[in-house]
SEDREN-660611 format. One line per 3 residues: number of its first residue (from 1); for each residue x, y, z of C-alpha. Coordinates in steps of 0.1 Angstrom, whole numbers. Last residue first. Example, Ala and Ser with C-alpha at 12.3 -4.5 7.8 and 13.67 -1.06 7.14 Angstrom:
% SEDREN-660611
2> 137:-11:71 | 123:-45:78
END
This chain:
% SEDREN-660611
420> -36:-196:190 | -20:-227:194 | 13:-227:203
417> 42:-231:181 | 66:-260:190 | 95:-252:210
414> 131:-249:205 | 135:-223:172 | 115:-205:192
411> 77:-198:188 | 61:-172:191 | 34:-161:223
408> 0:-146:209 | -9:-107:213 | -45:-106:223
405> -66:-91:190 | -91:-109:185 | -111:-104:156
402> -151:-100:161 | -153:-64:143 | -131:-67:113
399> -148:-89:96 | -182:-71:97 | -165:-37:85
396> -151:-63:54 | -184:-73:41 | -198:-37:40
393> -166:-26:20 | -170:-53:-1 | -206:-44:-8
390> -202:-8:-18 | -173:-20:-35 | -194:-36:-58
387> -219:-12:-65 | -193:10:-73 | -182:-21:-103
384> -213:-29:-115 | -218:6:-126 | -185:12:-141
381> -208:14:-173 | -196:7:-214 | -210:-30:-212
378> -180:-50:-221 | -152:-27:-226 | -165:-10:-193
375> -166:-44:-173 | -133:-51:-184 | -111:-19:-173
372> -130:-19:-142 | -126:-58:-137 | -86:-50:-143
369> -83:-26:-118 | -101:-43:-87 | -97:-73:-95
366> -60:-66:-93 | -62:-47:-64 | -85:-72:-46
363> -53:-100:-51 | -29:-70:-39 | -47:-68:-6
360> -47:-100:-2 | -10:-109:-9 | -4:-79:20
357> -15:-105:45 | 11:-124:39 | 38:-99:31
354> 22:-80:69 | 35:-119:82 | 69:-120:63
351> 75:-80:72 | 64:-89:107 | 89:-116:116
348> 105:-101:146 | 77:-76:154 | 55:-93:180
345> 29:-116:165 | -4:-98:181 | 4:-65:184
342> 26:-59:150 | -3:-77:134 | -23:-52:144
339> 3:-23:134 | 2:-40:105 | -34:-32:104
336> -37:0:113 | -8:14:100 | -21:5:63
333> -57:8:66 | -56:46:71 | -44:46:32
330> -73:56:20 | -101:66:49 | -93:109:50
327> -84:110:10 | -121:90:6 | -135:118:23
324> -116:149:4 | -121:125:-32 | -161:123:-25
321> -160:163:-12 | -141:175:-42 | -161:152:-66
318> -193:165:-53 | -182:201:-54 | -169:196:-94
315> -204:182:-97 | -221:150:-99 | -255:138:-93
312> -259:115:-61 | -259:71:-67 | -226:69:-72
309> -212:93:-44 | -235:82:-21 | -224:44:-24
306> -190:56:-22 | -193:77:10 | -211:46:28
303> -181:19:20 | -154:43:32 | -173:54:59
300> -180:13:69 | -148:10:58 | -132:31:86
297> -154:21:110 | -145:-17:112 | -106:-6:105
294> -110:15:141 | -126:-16:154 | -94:-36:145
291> -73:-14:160 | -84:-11:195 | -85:23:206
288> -61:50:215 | -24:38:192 | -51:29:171
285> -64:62:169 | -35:80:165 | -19:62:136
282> -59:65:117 | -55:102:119 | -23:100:103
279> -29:86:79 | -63:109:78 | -40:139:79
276> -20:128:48 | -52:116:33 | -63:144:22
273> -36:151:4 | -35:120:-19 | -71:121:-22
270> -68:160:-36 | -45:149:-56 | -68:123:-74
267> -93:144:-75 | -73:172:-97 | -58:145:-117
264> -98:132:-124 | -109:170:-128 | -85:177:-156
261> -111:175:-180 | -142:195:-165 | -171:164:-158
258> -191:151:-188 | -201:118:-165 | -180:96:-190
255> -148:118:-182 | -152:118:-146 | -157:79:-152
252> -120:75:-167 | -103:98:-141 | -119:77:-117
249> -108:47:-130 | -73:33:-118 | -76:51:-84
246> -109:43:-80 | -104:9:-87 | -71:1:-66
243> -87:20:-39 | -115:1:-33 | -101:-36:-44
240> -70:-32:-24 | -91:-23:6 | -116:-50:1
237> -91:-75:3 | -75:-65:35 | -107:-79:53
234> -94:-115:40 | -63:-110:59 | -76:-98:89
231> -103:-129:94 | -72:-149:91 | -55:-136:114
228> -79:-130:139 | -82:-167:135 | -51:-175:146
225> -43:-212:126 | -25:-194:97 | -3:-175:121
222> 9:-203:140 | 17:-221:107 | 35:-190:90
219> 58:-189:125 | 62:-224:121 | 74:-226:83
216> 90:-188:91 | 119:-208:111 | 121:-198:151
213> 141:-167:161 | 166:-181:184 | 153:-170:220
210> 170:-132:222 | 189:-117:246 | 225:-118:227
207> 205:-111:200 | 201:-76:210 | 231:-63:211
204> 243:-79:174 | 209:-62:160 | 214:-28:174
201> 234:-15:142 | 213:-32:121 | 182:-10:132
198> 195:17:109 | 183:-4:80 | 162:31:67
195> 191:52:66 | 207:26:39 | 172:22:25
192> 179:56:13 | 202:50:-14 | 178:40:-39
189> 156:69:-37 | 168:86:-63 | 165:56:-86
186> 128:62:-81 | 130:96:-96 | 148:91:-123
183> 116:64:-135 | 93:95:-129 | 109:115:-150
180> 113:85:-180 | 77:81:-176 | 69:118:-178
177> 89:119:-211 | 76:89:-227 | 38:97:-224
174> 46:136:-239 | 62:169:-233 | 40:194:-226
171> 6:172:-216 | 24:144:-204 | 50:172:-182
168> 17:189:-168 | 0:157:-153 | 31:140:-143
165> 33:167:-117 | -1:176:-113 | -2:137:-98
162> 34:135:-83 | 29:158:-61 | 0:151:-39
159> 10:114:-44 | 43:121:-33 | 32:138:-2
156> 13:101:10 | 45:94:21 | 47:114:48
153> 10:103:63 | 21:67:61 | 52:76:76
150> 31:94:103 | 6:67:105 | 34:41:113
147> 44:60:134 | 13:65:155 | 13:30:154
144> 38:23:171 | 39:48:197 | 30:27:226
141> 53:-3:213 | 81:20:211 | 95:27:176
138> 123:14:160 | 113:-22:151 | 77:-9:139
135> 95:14:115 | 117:-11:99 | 85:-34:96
132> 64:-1:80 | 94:6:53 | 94:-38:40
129> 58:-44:37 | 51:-9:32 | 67:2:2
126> 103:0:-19 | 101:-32:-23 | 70:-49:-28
123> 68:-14:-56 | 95:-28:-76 | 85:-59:-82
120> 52:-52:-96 | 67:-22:-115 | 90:-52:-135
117> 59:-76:-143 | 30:-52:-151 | 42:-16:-157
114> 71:-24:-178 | 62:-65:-186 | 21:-56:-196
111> 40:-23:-217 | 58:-44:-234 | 30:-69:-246
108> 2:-37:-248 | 22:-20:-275 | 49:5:-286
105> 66:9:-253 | 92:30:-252 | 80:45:-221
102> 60:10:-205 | 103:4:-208 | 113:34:-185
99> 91:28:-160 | 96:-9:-157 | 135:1:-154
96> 130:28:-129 | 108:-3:-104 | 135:-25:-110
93> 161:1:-94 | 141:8:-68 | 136:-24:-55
90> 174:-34:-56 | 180:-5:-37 | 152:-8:-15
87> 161:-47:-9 | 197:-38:-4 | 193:-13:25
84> 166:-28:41 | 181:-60:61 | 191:-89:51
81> 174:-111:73 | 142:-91:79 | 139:-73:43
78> 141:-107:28 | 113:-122:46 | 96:-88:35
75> 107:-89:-1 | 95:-128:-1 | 62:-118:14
72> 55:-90:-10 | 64:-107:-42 | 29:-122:-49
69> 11:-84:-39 | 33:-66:-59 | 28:-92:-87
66> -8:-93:-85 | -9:-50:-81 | 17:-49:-110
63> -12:-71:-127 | -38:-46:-126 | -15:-19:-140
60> -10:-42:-170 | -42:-54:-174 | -57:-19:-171
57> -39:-8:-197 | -49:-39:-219 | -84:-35:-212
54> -82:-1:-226 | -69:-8:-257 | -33:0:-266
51> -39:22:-300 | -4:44:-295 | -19:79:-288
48> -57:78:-279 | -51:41:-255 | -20:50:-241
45> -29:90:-237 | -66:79:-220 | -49:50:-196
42> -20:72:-189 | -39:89:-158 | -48:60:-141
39> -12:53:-137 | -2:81:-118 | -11:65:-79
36> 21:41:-90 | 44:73:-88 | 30:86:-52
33> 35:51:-38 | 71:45:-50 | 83:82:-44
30> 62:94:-12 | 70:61:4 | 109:62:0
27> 104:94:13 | 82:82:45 | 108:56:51
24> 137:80:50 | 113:108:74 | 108:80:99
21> 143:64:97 | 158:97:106 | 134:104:133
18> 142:74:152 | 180:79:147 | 170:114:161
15> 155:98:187 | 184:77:197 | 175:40:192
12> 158:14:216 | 155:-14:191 | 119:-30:197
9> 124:-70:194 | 128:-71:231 | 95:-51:239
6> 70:-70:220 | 90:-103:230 | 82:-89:265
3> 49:-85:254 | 40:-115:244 | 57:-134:273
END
């Protein structure tokens, strides 16, 4: 039965349809994703230029993780009723006006709504708890998540971009400018949900074959009772804390080891490219081994490559090879584990259970950010803070291992849930 619901609630589209929705939800990607991997480098111009201290800067970008992560299951639920189109426009748009207000923003209270509050939003809806579900309906069960990888992969472009990018126009023409780019930029992709939702125009067909979906209170229930589940969720942690962190800091700890300036952007590229091909990478594999072991291995070489570079000296070769590695495990995570879910729940209600699971990811992306930005206001290190997810990464390889990953039987709206 689990598969056939696999298979009923894939939309057999043309392949160029297929392709379509691929390259819209990799673009939608590239922007929203590539935009938000900038913030680390405002931290220095925000604090230097308008006296915003850096705990307050990594508040704010800290708590558009929380609120990304706290919105993601509603933009998700709301992504599979509504459809795509209106959630990525709406999303979008919110995300611009963030931007542009952390542009004007003369102190930390603005700046914690702009980049905090409004970004937050934004970003659940424009990224991959509402373009991975759209891309999990389209594609074949086989190819899953090697789609997912590619859009993954695609929309890790914008962060290769969008880094030098933002880079050069702060250092020409100022905090405001870039922000104000970058916020014209998101409203550009405001139309495309509209080629992303092309799996509307299948959905009357295929509900004539369809069980009535069964209400998210039982679906949330059954999911919450799979232990696989569970253990998946709280694995998901450690990636938000990882990347948030680096992401947020490294720039910031280049600078305290007396590395080049510019080194940090340069880094931070180099991730983002990087980890086009090991988005990728980590698409093919599941779609050849099971996922969750891939996600074992992946932070265990996540976890391993930080703890070298911490405790090694640096260099402009260290920092090429630590960002080249960490580029190849970043966003890897992503397809794998939704594409997990994807296998287990069936993909009628997988943008409200990714959402879930999502939460924690955002909750370790928070900590992540904002315990950087504290711990170095309080004792002038990031020390603590590699050692730290050294061990998460550690923690979450031996959570990943034992999950089971046999795809469960949903519930109708006419039967109770079974027990996983």
């Amino acid at each position: 039965m689990s598969t056939a619901n696999s298979k009923r609630h894939t939309l057999a589209l043309h392949p160029t349809t297929t392709t379509l929705v691929i390259v819209a939800g990799a673009l939608i990607l590239s922007a929203a994703m590539g935009i938000r991997q900038t913030f680390g480098l405002f931290i220095g111009p925000f604090s230097y230029d308008r006296g915003v201290p850096v705990t307050q800067i990594a508040f704010a970008i800290a708590l558009h993780n929380l609120v990304w992560g706290f919105a993601q299951p509603f933009a998700g639920a709301a992504a599979d009723r509504y459809g795509s189109a209106p959630v990525v426009a709406f999303g979008a748009t919110t995300f611009a006006a963030g931007l542009g207000l952390s542009a004007v923003a003369p102190g930390g209270a603005l700046l914690i709504v702009g980049m905090g509050l409004l970004v937050g939003i934004g970003v659940s809806c424009t990224t991959f708890g509402v373009v991975l579900p759209a891309i999990g309906r389209v594609a074949s069960p086989e190819k899953r998540s090697l789609a997912m990888g590619l859009v993954s992969a695609g929309g890790s472009a914008g962060q290769v971009l969008m880094v030098p990018l933002v880079q050069g126009i702060r250092l020409n023409a100022g905090i405001a400018t870039s922000l104000f780019v970058l916020a014209f930029l998101m409203l550009l992709i405001a139309p495309l949900g509209i080629v992303l939702d092309r799996r509307a125009q299948a959905r009357a067909t295929a509900q004539t074959h369809e069980a009535p979906a069964a209400s998210l209170r039982k679906v949330f229930a059954q999911a919450v009772r799979h232990r696989g589940y569970r253990l998946l969720t709280l694995g998901f942690f450690t990636c938000g804390f990882q990347l948030a962190f680096i992401a947020t800091h490294l720039p910031g700890y280049l600078t305290l080891c007396h590395m080049p300036i510019g080194l940090g952007a340069t880094a931070l590229a180099l991730i983002g490219l990087f980890n086009m091909a090991g988005s990728w990478a980590c698409g093919w594999l599941g779609g050849r081994f099971r996922q969750h072991h891939v996600l074992g291995w992946l932070y265990l070489i996540r976890s391993a490559t930080i703890g070298a570079f911490f405790v090694l000296p640096k260099s402009a070769t260290s920092v090429v090879m630590f960002a080249a590695v960490m580029g190849l495990t970043w966003l890897g995570t992503v397809p794998l584990t939704s594409g997990l879910v994807a296998k287990v729940f069936g993909t009628r209600h997988l943008g409200s259970l990714f959402g879930v699971c999502f939460l924690s990811h955002q909750i370790g992306s928070f900590l992540g950010a904002w315990l950087g930005g504290l711990a170095f206001d309080l004792t002038g290190s990031y020390s603590l803070l590699w050692e730290a997810t050294v061990a998460a990464g550690l923690i979450a390889a031996m959570l990943h291992f034992p999950i089971d990953d046999t795809a469960v039987s949903m519930p109708s709206s006419r039967a109770e849930p079974a027990r996983a």
